[in-house]
Every structure is written in C-alpha cells, then in structure tokens.
C-alpha beads as a LAMMPS data file, in Angstrom:
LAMMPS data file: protein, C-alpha beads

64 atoms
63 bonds

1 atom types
1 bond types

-500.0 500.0 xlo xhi
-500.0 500.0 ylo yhi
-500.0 500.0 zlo zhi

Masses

1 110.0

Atoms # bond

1 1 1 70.862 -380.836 -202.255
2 1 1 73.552 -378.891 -204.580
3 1 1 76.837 -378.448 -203.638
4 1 1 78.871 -375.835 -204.964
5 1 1 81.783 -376.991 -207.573
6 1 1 85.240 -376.686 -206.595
7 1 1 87.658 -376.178 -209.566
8 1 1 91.430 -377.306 -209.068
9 1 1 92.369 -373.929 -208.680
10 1 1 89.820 -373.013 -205.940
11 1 1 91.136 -376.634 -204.495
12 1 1 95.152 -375.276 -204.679
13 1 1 93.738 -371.910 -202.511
14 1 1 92.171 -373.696 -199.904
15 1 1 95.303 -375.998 -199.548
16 1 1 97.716 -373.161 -199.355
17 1 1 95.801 -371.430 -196.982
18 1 1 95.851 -374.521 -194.726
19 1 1 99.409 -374.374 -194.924
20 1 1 100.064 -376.963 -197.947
21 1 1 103.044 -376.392 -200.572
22 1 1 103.475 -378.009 -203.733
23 1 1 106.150 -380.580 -203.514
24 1 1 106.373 -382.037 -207.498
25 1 1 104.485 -382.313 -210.285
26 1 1 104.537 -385.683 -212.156
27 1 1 102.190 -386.475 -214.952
28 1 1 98.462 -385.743 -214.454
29 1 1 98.967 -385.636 -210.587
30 1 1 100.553 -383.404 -208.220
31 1 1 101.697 -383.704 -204.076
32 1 1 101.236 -381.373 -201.412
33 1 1 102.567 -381.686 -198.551
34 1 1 102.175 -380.069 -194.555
35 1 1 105.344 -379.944 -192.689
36 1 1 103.346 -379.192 -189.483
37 1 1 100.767 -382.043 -190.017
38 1 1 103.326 -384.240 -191.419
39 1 1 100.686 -384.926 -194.094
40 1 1 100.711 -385.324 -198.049
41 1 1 98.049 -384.767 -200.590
42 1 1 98.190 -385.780 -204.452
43 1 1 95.391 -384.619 -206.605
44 1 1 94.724 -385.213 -210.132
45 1 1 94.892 -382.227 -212.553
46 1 1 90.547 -383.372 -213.788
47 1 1 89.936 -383.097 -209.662
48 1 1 86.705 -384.524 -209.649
49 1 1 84.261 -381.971 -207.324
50 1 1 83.118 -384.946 -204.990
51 1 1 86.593 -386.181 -204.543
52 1 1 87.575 -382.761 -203.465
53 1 1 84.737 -382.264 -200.876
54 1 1 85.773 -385.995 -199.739
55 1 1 90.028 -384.650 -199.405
56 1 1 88.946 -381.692 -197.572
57 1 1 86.754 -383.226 -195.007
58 1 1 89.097 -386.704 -194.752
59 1 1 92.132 -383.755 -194.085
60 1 1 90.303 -381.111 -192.118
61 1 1 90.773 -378.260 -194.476
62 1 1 89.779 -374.852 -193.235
63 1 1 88.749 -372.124 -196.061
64 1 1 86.008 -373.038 -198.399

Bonds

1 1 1 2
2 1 2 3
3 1 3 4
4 1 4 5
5 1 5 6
6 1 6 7
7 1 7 8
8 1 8 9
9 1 9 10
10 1 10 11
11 1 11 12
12 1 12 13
13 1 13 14
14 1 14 15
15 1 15 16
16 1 16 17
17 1 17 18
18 1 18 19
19 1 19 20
20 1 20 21
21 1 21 22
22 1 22 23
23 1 23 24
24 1 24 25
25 1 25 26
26 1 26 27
27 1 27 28
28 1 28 29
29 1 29 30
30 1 30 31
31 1 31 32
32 1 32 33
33 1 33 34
34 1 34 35
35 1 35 36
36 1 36 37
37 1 37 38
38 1 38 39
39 1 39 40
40 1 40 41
41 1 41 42
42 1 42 43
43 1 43 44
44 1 44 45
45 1 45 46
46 1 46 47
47 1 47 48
48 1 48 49
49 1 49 50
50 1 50 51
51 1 51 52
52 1 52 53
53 1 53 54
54 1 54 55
55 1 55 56
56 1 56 57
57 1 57 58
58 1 58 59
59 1 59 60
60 1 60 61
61 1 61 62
62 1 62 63
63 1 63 64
C-alpha cells in the first residue's frame, strides 16, 4: 500500500489550516502551537513522510 508523500511545506498547510501558528524557529526544528487546543508541535526541517502521517493522526489534523 503507497501512501502519498507529504513535503514540509504541504505539512505547514495542513497545520495552519487546523489553526496552528509558528511560534520560533531554532536550529533544524521549528514549534507550532494551538491556542484553542492548548497544544504544541515541533517538526524537523528533513520531516520524515511517516513521521508526518504519525503527527497528524497522534494530533487529529483535518486537511490532507
């Protein structure tokens, strides 16, 4: 079964259309973070595809 690859920047859409905003960049990473869920996210600049189906199941992520 394929899957289809999410790239960081298709990753960044579906987390501002659920509401996420960029709080800092440091380094290879950067944090999102949800005011209404109360909830952060920090992904890694090389998002690995698998790790990004795993981040928007884990935080219920609307939008693929």
């Amino acid at each position: 079964m394929k899957y289809a690859v999410i790239t960081n920047r298709d990753f960044e859409k579906i987390l501002k259309a659920n509401g996420y905003t960029i709080v800092r960049t440091s380094g290879g990473h950067s944090i999102w973070y949800n005011d209404d869920k109360k909830d952060s996210i920090t992904i890694s600049s090389k998002l690995n595809p698998m790790v990004a189906r795993r981040l928007i199941k884990e935080h219920d992520l609307k939008g693929e």
